[in-house]
C-alpha positions in Angstrom: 28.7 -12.2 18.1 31.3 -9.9 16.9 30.0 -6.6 15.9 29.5 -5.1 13.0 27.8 -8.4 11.9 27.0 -8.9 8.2 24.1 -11.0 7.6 21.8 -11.9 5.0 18.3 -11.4 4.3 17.4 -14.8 5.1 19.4 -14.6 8.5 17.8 -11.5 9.3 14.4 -11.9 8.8 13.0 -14.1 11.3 14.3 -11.2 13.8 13.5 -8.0 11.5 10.6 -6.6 13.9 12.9 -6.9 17.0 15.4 -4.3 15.7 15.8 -1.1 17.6 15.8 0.8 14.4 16.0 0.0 11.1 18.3 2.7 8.8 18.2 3.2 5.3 21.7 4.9 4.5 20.9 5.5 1.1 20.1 8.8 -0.5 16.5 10.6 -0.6 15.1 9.5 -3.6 16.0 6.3 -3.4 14.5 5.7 0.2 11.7 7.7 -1.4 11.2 4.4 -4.2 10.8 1.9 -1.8 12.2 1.1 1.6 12.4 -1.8 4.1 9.0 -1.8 6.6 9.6 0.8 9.2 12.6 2.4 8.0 13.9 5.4 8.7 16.3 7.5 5.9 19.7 8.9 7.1 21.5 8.9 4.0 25.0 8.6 4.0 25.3 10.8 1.1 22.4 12.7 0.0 21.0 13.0 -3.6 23.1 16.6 -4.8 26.6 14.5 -3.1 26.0 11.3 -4.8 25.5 12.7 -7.9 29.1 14.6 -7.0 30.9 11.4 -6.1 29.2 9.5 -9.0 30.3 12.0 -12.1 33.6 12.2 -10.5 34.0 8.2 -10.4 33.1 8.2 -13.9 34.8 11.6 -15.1 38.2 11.4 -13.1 38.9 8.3 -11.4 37.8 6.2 -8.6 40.8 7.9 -5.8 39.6 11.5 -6.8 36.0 10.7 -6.4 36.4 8.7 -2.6 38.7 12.8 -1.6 35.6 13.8 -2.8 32.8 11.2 -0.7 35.1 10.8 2.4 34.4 14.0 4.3 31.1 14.1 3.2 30.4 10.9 4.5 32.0 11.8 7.8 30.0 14.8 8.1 26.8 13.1 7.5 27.4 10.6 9.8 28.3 13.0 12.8 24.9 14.9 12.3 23.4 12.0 12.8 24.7 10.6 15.9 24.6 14.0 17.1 21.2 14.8 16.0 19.3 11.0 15.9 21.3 8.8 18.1 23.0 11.0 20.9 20.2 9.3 23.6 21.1 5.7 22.6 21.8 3.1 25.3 24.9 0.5 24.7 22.6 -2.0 24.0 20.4 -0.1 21.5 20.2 -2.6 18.3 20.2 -1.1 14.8 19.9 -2.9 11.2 21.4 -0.6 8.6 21.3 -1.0 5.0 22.4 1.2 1.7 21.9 -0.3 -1.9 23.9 -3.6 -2.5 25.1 -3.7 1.4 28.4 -1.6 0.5 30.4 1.5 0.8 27.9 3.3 2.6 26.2 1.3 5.0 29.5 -0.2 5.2 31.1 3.7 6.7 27.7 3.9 9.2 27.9 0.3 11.0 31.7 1.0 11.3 31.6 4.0 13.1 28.1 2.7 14.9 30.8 -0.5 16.1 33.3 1.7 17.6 30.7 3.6 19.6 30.0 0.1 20.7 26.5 -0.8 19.5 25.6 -4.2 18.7 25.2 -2.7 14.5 24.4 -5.7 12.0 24.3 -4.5 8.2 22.0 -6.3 5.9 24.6 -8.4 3.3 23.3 -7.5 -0.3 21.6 -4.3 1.4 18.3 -3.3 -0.2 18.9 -5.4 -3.1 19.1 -8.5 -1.3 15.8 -7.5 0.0 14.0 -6.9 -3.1 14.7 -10.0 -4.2 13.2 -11.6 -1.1 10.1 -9.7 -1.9 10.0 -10.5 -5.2 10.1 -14.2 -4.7 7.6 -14.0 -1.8 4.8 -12.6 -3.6 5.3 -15.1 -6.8 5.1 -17.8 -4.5 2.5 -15.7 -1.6 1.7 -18.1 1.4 -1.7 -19.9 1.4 -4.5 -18.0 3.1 -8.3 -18.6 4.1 -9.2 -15.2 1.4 -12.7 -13.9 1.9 -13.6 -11.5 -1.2 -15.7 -8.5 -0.1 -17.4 -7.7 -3.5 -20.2 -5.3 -4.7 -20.8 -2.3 -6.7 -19.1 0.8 -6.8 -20.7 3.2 -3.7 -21.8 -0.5 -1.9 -19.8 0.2 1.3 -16.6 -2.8 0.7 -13.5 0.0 1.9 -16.0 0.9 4.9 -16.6 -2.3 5.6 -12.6 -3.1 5.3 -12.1 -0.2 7.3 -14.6 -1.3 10.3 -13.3 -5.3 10.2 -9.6 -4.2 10.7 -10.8 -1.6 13.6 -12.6 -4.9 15.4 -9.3 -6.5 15.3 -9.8 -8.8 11.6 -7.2 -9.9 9.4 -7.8 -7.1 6.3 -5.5 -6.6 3.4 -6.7 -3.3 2.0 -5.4 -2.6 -1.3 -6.4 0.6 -2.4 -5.4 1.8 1.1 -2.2 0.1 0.1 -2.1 2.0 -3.3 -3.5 5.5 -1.9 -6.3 5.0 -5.0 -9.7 4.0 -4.7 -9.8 1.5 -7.7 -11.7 3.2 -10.8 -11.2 6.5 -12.7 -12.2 8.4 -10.6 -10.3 7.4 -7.7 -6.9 8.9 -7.6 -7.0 11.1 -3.8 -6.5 14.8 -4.0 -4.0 14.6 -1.2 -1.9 11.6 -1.8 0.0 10.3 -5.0 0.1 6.9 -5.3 3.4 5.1 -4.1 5.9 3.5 -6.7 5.2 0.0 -7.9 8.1 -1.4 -5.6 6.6 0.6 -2.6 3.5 -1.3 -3.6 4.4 -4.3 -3.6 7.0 -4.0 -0.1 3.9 -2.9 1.8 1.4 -6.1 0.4 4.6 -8.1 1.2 4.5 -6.7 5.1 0.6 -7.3 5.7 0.9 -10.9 4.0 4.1 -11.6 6.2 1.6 -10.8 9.0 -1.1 -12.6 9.3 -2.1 -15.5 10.9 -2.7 -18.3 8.3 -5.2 -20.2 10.6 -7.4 -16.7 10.5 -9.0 -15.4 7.8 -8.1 -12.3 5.8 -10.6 -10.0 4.2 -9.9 -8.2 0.6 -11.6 -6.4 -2.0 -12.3 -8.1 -5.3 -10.3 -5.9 -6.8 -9.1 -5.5 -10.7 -5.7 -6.4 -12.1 -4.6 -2.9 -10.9 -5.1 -0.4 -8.3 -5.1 3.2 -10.5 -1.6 2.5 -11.4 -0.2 -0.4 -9.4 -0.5 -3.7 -10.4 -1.5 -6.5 -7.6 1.1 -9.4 -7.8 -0.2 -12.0 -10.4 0.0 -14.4 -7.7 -2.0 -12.6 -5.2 -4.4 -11.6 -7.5 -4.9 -15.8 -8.7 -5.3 -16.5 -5.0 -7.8 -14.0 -4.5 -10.2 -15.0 -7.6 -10.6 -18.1 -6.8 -11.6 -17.8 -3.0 -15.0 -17.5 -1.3 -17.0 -14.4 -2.1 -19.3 -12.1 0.1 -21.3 -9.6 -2.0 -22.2 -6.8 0.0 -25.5 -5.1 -0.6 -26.9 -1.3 -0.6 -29.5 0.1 -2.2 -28.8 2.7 -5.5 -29.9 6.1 -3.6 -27.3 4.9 -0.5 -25.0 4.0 -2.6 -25.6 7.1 -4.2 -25.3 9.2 -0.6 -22.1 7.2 0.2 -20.4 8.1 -2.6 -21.0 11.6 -2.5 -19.5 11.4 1.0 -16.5 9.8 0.0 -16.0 11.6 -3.1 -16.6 15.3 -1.6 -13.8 16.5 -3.4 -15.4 16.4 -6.6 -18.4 18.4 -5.4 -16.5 20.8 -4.3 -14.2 20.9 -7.5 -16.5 19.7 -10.5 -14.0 20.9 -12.7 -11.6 18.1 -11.1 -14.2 16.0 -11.7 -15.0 16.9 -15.5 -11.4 16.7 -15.9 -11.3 12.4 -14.8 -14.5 11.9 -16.7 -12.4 13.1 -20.3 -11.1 9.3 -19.7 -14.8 7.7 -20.7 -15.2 10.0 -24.2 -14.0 6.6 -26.1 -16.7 4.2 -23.8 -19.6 6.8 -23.8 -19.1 9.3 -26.5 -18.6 13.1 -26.8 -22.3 14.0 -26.2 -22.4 11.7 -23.1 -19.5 13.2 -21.5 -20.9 17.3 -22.2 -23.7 16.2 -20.6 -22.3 14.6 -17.6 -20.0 17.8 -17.4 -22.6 20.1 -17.6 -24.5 18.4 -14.7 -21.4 18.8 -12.5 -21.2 22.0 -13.4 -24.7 22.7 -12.4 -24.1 21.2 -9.0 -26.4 18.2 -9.7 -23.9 15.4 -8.4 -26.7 13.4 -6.9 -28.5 13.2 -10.3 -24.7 12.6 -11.9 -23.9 9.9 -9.2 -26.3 7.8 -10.2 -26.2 7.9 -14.3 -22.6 7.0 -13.9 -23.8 4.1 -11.8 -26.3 2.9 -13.9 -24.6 3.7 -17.2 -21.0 3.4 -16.3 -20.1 1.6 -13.4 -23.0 -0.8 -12.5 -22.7 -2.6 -16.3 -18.9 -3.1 -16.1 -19.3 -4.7 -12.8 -21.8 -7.1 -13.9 -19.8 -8.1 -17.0 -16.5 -8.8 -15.1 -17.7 -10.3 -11.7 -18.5 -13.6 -12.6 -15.7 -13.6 -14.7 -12.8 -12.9 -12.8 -14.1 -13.9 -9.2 -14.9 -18.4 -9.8 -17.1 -18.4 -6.6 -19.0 -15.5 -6.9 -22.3 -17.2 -8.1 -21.9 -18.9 -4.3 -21.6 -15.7 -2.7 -22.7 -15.1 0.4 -25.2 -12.3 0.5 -24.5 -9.6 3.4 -27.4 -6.7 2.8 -27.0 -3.3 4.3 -29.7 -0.8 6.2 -28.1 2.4 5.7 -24.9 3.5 5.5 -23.8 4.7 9.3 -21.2 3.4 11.4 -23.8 1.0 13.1 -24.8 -0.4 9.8 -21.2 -1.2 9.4 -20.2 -2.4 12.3 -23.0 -5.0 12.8 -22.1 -6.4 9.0 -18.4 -6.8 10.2 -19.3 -8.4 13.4 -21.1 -10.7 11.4 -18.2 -11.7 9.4 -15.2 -11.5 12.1 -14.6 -14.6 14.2 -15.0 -12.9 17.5 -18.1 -11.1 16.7 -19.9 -14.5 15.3 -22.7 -13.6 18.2 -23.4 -10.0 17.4 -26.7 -9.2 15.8 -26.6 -11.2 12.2 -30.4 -9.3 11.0 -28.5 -8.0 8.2 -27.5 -11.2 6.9 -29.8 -13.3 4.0 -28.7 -16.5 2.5 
C-alpha cells in the first residue's frame, strides 16, 4: 500500500483497535465534543489559531488566510514529532483524522509519509465517523439484554460495578454519562460529557461485546441527567428480561448515604438539587426537607425521600416502561458489603453459575 492511504470509515473499521495511535488533528474544543475511541488530540491548529485563519478566510481572502495557517501549521507539527513521536519505530502505524478528512489532517499524514510511517487518514475525517455512529445506534446490533432493576439506594450500579470486575458483559450508563440517573445525581467532580461523547462511548461498548454473551444494564429512564440514551437502545432494553434486585429500606438507606457522602458533607449542595421537587412536593415539603439537612439528620431525610419521592415514582413507571418486569427474576440482598455483592453477581454471570445462589428466590 502506498502511504499516506485515504480510507474510509467503512475500510477502516474492522482494523481501528490495531492502530498504533489514533490522532485527532483538530483543535481543543473540538476534540473536547467528542472524539474517536482512544484518541489522542494534537491539533494542527489550536483553538486561538483557527479562529485567526477562519476570520481571515472570511474577512480577507482565502491566499491571505493559508500566509497566515501555513507556519502555524508547520510549527505545530514539529512540536509534535519532536515532543510525541521522536521514539517512533518505521513501522509505527497511525490513523489521523481532523474534521471532514481535509486541510489539516491532510498537512500531518503528509509530513508523517515523508518520515516514512505507514500514516492512513480517515476520508471524511470525524464526520465520516459520526455518521457511522449515528446509524449504528438507530439500527444497535441484537443482544441477550438483562435489566438490572430496583429502587433507588437497592445496590443496581454496585452490582454493575462487581459483574464487569468478574469479567461480565456490562453497559453502564450512568458511568457512561458521569450522572447517577435522578436529581440528585449529578457528581461533584465530573460534568457530564456532551451528547455526542455520549453516544461515541455507548457506540464503543456495544461494538464490543460478544453477541452470544449476555450484557447487563440498568433499567434506566429516557435520559441520564442530561443525555439521552439512543431511542433504539433504550426500545431494546424495555423489552428484555428483567432482574429486580432487592434491599431492605434502612440498607438502602446506609447505601445511599455512602454513595451520596457529598451531600452530607455539603447539605447546602443538597438543599440546592432538592429546589427541583417544589412543583411535585410543595413549598412546605421542601423547608422541611431542607431544614432536616441542615440539622444533619440525612438518615431520617434519606428515607422520606424514599418513601415520598423516589419509591412512588418507581412503582408508577416500572411496569410501564420495562414489558417483562412482572416476570422478573427476584435477586434479594443480605447487606450491602462487597460479599453481598459479589455472590449476587456470581449468581448472574455465566462463569460463576456454581457460586453460592442463597441469595436467590424465585
Amino acid at each position: 500500500m502506498k502511504y499516506p492511504a485515504v480510507l474510509t470509515f467503512d475500510a477502516i473499521l474492522p482494523d481501528l483497535d490495531t492502530f498504533d495511535a489514533i490522532i485527532d488533528a483538530r483543535s481543543e474544543s473540538e476534540f473536547a465534543l467528542d472524539h474517536l475511541p482512544g484518541a489522542i488530540n494534537c491539533p494542527v491548529l489550536n483553538d486561538a489559531e483557527r479562529i485567526l485563519v477562519g476570520t481571515t478566510y472570511k474577512q480577507v481572502n482565502a491566499f491571505e488566510a493559508k500566509k497566515i495557517g501555513a507556519p502555524l501549521v508547520a510549527h505545530n507539527i514539529a512540536r509534535a514529532i519532536e515532543t510525541l513521536w521522536q521514539d517512533k519505530p518505521r513501522d509505527w502505524r497511525p490513523l489521523v483524522y481532523c474534521w471532514r478528512g481535509g486541510n489539516r489532517s491532510g498537512s500531518l499524514v503528509h509530513i508523517m509519509a515523508k518520515i516514512g510511517w505507514p500514516v492512513i487518514q480517515l476520508d471524511g475525517g470525524y464526520k465520516a465517523y459520526r455518521a457511522h455512529v449515528s446509524a449504528d445506534l438507530a439500527a444497535p446490533p441484537r443482544l441477550d439484554w438483562r435489566v438490572i432493576c430496583g429502587t433507588t439506594g437497592s445496590g443496581k450500579s454496585r452490582l454493575l460495578e462487581t459483574l464487569a470486575a468478574i469479567g461480565a458483559q456490562v453497559l453502564d450508563l450512568e458511568q457512561l454519562a458521569a450522572h447517577r440517573g435522578s436529581v440528585l445525581g449529578s457528581l461533584p467532580s465530573e460534568p457530564q460529557p456532551s451528547q455526542k461523547m455520549f453516544e461515541s462511548r455507548i457506540w464503543a461498548k456495544l461494538r464490543s461485546f460478544d453477541p452470544a454473551l449476555p450484557v447487563f444494564v440498568e433499567s434506566e429512564s429516557k435520559k441520564v441527567g442530561n443525555l439521552r440514551v439512543p431511542d433504539e437502545v433504550m426500545v431494546a432494553m424495555r423489552a428484555s428480561p428483567c432482574i429486580s434486585l432487592a434491599l431492605s429500606r434502612p440498607d438502602r438507606v446506609r447505601l445511599l448515604t455512602q454513595d451520596y457522602s457529598h451531600f452530607v458533607r455539603e447539605p447546602a449542595a443538597l438543599n440546592a438539587q432538592l429546589e427541583h421537587l417544589v412543583l411535585l412536593h410543595g413549598r412546605a415539603k421542601i423547608d422541611a426537607w431542607h431544614a432536616m439537612a441542615n440539622a444533619g439528620e440525612m438518615a431520617a431525610l434519606v428515607d422520606e425521600l424514599l418513601v415520598e419521592h423516589y419509591d412512588p415514582a418507581y412503582v408508577k413507571s416500572i411496569d410501564r416502561n420495562f414489558a417483562q418486569f412482572k416476570d422478573a427474576r427476584v435477586l434479594e440482598l443480605g447487606d450491602i458489603g462487597e460479599a453481598d455483592f459479589m455472590a449476587a453477581a456470581k449468581s448472574l454471570h455465566p462463569v460463576g453459575l456454581a457460586a453460592d445462589t442463597r441469595v436467590i428466590r424465585s
